[in-house]
TORRO-546308 format. One record per atom (N, C-alpha, C): residue in one letter; x, y, z; atom name. Coordinates in Angstrom, 1 decimal, padded with zeros to 4 digits, m for minus. Atoms other than C-alpha are relative to their C-alpha. Example, Ala and Ser with C-alpha at 12.3 -4.5 7.8 and 13.67 -1.06 7.14 Angstrom:
(rec 'A', (000.9, m001.2, 000.0), 'N')
(rec 'A', (012.3, m004.5, 007.8), 'CA')
(rec 'A', (000.9, 001.2, 000.0), 'C')
(rec 'S', (m000.9, m001.1, 000.0), 'N')
(rec 'S', (013.7, m001.1, 007.1), 'CA')
(rec 'S', (m000.8, 001.1, 000.8), 'C')
***
This chain:
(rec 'X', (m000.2, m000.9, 001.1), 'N')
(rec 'X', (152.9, 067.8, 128.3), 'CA')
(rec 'X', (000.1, m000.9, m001.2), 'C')
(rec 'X', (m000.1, 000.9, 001.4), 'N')
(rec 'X', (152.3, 066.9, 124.7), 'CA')
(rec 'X', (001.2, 000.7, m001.5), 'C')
(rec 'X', (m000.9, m000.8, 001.3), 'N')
(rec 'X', (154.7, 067.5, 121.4), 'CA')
(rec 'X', (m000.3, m001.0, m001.1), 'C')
(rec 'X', (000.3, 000.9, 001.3), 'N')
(rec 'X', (153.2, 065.8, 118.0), 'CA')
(rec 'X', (000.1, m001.9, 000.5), 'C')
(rec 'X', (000.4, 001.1, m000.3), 'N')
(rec 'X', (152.0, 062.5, 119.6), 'CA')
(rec 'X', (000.8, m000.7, 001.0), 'C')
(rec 'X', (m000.5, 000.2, m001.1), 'N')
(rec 'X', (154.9, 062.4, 122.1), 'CA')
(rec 'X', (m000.4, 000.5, 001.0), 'C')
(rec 'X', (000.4, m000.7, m001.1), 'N')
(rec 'X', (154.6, 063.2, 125.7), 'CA')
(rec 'X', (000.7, m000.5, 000.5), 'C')
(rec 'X', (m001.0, 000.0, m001.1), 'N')
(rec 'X', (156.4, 063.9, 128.5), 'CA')
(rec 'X', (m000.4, 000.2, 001.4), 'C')
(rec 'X', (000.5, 000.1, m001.5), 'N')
(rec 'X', (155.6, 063.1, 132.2), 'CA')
(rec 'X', (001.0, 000.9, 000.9), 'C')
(rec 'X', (m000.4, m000.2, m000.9), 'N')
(rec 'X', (156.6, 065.9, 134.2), 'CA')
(rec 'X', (000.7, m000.4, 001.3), 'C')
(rec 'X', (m000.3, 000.6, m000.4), 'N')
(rec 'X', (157.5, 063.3, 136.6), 'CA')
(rec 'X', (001.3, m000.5, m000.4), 'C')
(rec 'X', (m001.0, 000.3, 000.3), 'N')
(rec 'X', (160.5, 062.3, 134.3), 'CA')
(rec 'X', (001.0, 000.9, m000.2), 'C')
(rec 'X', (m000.9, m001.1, m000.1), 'N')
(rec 'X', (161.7, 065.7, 134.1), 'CA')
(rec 'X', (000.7, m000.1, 001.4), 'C')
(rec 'X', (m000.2, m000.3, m001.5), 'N')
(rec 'X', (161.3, 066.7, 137.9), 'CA')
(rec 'X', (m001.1, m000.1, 000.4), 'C')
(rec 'X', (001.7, m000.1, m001.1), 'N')
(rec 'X', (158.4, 065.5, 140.3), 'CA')
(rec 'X', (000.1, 001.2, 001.0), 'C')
(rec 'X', (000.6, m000.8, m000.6), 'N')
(rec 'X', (158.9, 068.5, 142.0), 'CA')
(rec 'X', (000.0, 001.4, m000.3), 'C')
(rec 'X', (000.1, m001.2, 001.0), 'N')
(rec 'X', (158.6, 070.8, 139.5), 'CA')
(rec 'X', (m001.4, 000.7, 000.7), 'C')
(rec 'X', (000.9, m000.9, m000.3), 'N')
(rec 'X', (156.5, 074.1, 140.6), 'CA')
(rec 'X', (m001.2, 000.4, m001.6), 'C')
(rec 'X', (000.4, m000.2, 001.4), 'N')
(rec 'X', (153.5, 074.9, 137.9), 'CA')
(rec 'X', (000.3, 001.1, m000.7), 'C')
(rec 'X', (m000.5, m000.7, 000.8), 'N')
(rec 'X', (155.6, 077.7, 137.2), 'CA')
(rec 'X', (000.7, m000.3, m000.7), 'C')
(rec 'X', (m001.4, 001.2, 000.3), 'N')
(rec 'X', (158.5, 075.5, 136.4), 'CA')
(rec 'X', (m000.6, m000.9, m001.6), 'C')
(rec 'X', (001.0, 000.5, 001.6), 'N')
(rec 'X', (155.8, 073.9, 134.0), 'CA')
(rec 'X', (000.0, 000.5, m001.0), 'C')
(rec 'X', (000.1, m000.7, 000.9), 'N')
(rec 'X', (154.7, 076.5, 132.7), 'CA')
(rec 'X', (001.3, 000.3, m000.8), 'C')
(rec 'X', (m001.0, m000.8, 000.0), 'N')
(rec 'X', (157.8, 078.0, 131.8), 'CA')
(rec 'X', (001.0, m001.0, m000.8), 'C')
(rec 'X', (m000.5, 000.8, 001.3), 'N')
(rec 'X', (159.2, 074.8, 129.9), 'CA')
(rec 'X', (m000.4, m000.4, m000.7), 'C')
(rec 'X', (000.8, m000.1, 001.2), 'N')
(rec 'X', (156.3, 074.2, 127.9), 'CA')
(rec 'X', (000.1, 001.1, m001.2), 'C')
(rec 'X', (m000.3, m001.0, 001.1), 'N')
(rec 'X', (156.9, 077.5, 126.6), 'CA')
(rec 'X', (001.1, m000.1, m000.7), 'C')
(rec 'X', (m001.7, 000.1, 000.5), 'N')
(rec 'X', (160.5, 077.2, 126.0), 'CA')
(rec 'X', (m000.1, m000.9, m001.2), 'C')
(rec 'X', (m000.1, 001.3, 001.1), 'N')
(rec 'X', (159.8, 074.0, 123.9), 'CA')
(rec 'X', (m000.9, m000.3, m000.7), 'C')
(rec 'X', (001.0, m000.1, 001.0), 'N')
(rec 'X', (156.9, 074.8, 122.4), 'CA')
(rec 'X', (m001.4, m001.2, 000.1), 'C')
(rec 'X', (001.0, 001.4, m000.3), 'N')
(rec 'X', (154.7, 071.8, 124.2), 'CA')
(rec 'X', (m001.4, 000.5, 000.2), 'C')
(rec 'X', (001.4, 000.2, m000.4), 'N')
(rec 'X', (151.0, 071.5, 125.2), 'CA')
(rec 'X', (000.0, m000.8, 001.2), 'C')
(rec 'X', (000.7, 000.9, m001.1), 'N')
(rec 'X', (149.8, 070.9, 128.5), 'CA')
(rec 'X', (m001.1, m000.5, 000.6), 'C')
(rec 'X', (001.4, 000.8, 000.0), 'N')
(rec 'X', (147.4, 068.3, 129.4), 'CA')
(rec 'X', (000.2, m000.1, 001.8), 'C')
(rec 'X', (000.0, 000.1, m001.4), 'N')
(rec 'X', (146.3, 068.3, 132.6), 'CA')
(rec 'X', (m001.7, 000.1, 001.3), 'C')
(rec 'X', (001.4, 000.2, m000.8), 'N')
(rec 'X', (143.4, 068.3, 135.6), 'CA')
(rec 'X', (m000.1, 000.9, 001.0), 'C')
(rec 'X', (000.4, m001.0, m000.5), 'N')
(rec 'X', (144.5, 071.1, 137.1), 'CA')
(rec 'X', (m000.7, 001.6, m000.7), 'C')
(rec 'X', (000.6, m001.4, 000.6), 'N')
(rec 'X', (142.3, 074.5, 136.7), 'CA')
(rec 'X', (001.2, 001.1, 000.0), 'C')
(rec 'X', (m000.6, m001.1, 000.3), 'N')
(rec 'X', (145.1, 076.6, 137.4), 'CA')
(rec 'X', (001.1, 000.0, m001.1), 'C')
(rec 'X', (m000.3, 000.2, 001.0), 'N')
(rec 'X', (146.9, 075.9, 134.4), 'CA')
(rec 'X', (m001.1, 000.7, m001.6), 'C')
(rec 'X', (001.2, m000.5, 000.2), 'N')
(rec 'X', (143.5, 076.7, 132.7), 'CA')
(rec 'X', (m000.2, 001.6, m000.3), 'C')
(rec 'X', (000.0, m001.5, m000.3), 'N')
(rec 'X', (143.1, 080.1, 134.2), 'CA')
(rec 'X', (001.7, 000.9, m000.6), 'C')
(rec 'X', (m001.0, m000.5, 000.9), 'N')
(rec 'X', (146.9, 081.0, 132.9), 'CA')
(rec 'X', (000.1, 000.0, m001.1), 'C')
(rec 'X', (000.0, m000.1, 001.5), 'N')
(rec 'X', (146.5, 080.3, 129.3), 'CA')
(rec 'X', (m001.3, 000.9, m000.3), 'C')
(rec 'X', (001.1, m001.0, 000.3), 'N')
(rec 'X', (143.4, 082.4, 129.2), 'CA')
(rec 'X', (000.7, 001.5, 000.0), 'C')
(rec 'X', (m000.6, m000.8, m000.5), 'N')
(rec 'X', (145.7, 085.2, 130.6), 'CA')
(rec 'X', (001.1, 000.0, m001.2), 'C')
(rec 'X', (m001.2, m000.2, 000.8), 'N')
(rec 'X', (148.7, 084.4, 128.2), 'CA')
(rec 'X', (000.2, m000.5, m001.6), 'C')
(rec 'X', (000.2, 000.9, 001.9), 'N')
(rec 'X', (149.2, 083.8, 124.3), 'CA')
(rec 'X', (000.5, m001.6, m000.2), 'C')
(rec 'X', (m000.3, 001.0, 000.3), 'N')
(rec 'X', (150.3, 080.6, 123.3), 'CA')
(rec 'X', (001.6, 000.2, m000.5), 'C')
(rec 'X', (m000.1, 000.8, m000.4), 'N')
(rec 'X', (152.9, 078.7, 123.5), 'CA')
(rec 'X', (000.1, 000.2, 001.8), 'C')
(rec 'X', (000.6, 001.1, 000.0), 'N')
(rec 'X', (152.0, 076.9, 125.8), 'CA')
(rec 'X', (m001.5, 000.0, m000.5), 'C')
(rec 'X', (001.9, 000.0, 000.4), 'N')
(rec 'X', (148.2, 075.4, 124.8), 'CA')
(rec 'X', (000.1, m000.8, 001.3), 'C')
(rec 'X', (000.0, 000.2, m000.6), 'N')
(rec 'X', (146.6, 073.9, 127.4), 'CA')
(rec 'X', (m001.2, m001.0, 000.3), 'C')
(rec 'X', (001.4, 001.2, 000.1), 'N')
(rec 'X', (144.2, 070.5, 127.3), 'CA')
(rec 'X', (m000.3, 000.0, 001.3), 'C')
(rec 'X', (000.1, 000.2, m001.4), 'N')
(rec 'X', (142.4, 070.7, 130.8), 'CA')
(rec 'X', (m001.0, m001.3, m000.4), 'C')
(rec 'X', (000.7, 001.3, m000.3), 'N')
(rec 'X', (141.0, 067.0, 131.2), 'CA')
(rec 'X', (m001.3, 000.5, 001.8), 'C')
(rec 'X', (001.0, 000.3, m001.2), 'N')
(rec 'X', (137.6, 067.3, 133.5), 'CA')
(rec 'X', (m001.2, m000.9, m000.3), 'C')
(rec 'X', (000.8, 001.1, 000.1), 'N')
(rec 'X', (136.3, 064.1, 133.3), 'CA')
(rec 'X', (m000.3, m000.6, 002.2), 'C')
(rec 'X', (000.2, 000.1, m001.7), 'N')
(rec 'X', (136.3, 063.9, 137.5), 'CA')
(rec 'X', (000.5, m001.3, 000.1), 'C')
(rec 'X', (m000.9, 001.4, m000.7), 'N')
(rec 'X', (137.5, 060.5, 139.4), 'CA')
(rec 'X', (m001.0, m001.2, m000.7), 'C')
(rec 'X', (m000.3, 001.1, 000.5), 'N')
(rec 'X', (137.4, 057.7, 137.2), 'CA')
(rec 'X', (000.6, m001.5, 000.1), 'C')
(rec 'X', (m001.0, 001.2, 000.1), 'N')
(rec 'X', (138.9, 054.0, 137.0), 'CA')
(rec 'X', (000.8, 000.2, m001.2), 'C')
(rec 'X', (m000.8, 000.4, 001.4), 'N')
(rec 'X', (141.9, 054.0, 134.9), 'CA')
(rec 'X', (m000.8, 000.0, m001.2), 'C')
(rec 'X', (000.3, 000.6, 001.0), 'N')
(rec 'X', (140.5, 051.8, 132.7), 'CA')
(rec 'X', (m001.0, 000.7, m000.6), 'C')
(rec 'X', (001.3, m000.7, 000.9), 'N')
(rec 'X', (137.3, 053.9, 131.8), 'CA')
(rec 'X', (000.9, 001.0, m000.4), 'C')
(rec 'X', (m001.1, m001.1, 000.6), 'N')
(rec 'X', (139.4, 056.9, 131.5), 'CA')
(rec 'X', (001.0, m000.1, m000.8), 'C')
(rec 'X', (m000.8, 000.6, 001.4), 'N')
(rec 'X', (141.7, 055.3, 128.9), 'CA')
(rec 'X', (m001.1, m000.2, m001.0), 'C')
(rec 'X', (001.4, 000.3, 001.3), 'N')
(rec 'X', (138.5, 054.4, 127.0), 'CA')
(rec 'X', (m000.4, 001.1, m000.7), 'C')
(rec 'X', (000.7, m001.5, 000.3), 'N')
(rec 'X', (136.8, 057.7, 127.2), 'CA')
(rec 'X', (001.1, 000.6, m000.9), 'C')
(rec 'X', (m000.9, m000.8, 000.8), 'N')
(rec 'X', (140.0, 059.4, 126.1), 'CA')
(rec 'X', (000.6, 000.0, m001.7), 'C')
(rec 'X', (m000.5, 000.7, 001.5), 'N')
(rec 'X', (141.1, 057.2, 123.0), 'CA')
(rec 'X', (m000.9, 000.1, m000.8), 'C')
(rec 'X', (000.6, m000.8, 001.0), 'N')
(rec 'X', (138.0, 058.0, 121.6), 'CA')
(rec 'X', (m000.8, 000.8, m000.3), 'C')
(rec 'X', (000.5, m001.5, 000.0), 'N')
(rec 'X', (137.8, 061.2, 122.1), 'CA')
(rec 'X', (001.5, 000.1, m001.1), 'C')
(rec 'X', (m001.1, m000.9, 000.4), 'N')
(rec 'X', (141.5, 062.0, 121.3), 'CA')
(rec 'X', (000.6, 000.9, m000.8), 'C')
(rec 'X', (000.3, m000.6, 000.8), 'N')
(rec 'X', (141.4, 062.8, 118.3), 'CA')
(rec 'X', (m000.4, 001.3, m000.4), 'C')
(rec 'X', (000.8, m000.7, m000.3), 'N')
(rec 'X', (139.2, 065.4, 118.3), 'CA')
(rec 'X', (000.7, 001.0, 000.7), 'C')
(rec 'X', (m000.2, m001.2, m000.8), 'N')
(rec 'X', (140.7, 067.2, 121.0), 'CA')
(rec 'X', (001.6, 000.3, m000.7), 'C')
(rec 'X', (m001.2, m000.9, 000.8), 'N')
(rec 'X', (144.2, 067.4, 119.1), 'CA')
(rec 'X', (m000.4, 000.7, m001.0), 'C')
(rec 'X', (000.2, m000.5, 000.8), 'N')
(rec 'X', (142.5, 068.9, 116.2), 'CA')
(rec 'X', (m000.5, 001.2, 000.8), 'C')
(rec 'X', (000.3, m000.5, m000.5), 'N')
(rec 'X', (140.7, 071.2, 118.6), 'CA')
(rec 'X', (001.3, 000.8, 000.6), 'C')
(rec 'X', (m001.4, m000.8, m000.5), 'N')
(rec 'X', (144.2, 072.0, 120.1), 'CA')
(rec 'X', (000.5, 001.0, m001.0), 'C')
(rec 'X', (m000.6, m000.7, 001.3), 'N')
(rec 'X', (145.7, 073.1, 116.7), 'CA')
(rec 'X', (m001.0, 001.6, m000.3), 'C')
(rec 'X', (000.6, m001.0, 000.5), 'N')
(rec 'X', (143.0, 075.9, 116.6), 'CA')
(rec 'X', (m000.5, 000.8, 001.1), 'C')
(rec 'X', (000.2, m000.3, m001.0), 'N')
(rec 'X', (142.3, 076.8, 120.2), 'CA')
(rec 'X', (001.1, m000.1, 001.0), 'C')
(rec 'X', (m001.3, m000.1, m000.5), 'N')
(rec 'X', (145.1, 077.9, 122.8), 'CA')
(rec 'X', (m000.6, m001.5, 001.7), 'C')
(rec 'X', (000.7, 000.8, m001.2), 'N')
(rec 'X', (142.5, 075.8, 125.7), 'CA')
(rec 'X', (m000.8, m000.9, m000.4), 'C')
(rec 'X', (001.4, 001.0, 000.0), 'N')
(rec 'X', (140.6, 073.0, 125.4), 'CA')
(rec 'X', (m000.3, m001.1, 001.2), 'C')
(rec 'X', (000.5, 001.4, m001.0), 'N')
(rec 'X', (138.4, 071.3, 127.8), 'CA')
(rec 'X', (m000.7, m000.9, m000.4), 'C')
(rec 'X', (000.8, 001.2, 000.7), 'N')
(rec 'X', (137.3, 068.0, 127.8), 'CA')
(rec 'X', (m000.8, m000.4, 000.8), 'C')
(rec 'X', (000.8, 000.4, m001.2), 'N')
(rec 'X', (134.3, 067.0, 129.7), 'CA')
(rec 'X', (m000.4, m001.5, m000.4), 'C')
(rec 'X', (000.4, 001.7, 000.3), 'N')
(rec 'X', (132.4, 063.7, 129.6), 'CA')
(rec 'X', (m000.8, m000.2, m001.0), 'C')
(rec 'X', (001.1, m000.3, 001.3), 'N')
(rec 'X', (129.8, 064.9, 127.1), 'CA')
(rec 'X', (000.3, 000.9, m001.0), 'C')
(rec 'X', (m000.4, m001.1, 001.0), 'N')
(rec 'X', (131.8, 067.4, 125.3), 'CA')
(rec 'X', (001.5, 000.7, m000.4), 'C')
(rec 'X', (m001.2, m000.3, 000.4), 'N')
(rec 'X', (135.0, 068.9, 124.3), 'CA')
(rec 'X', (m000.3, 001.7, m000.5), 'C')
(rec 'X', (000.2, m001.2, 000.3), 'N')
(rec 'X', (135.2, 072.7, 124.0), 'CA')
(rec 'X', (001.4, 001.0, m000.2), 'C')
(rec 'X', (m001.7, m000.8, 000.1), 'N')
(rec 'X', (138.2, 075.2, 122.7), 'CA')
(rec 'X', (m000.6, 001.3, 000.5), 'C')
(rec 'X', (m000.2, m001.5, m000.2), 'N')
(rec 'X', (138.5, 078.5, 123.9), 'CA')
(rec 'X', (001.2, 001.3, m000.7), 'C')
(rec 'X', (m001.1, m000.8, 000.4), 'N')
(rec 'X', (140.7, 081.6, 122.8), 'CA')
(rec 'X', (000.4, m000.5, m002.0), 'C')
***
């Protein structure tokens, strides 16, 4: 989950947080969730904002490319966030929805 250039690893909350559980404190707090699952995806199509919802589908990667790819993209897809409730990122493109 993102909040103005912080972020927060689910993992430090609770690794066994349900993606209701997710959902459901991004909204409270007003965050942005980045992530690689589709079903995350398919709920913000369904629901207003907050939450937004960056779906990363770049597929299986090394780290290290995937840190590349992303840094300079990033950009981009936060400004894309600010005006779209979804955005996916593919390898060739970047797209908002809603």
């Amino acid at each position: 989950m993102w909040r103005n250039e912080a972020h927060i690893h689910v993992i430090d909350l609770n690794p066994h947080m349900k993606d209701s559980e997710i959902w459901q404190y991004a909204k409270e707090n007003n965050l942005t969730i980045i992530t690689k699952d589709a079903d995350f995806s398919d709920r913000v199509l369904l629901n207003n904002p907050p939450p937004k919802v960056i779906h990363i589908k770049l597929g299986n990667m090394k780290m290290k490319v995937f840190h590349d790819v992303v840094s300079h993209i990033w950009n981009d897809v936060l400004l894309m966030s600010e005006e779209y409730k979804l955005v996916r990122v593919y390898s060739d493109r970047i797209e908002g929805v809603g």
